[in-house]
N, C-alpha and C positions, 0 to 999 in steps of 0.2 A: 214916510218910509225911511228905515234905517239901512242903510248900504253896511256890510261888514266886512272887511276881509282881510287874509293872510298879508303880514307885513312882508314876508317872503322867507325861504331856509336858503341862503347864501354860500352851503357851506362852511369851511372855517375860515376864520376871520368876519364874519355875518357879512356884510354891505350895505348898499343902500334900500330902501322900502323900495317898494315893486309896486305896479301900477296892477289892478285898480287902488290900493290900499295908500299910495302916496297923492292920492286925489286928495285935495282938502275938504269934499264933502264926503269924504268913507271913513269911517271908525276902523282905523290900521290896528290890527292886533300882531303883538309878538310874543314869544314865548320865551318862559322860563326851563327852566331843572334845577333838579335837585341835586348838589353836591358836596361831598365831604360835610352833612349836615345842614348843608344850608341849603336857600332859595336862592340862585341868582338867576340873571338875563342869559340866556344859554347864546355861546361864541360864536353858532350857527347861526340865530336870530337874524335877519337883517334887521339894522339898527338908524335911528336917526328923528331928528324934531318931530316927523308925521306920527310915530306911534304914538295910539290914545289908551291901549290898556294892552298888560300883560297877562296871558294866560300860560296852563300848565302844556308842555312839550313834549316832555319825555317821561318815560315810567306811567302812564297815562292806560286804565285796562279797557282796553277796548275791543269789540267784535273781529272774527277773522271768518276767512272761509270754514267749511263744513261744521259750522256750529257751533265754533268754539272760541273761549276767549284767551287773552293774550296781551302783555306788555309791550 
């Protein structure tokens, strides 16, 4: 079994991974955005050695209530 979880959104300035995902046997993910063209680690992120992969954060279309989608 693979455990996965949110490395955590810290707000700004990110901070440190968040439990479960600073567990050493959890695959920490954090997230990206896309800015001024680029890819980077988004400033929210909590950040630190435990994360094992980055995914997308923001600008991401996803389901909303009454059956619609949305950024």
């Amino acid at each position: 079994t693979i455990v996965v979880a949110a490395a955590g959104n810290r707000g700004l300035g990110g901070g440190p991974v968040g439990f479960p995902a600073a567990w050493p046997e959890v695959l920490a993910v954090g997230y990206v955005e896309f800015v001024e063209g680029r890819i980077r680690m988004s400033v929210d992120s909590a950040a630190g050695p435990e994360i094992d992969v980055l995914a997308p954060g923001s600008h991401v279309l996803s389901t909303f209530p009454e059956r619609i989608y949305a950024y």
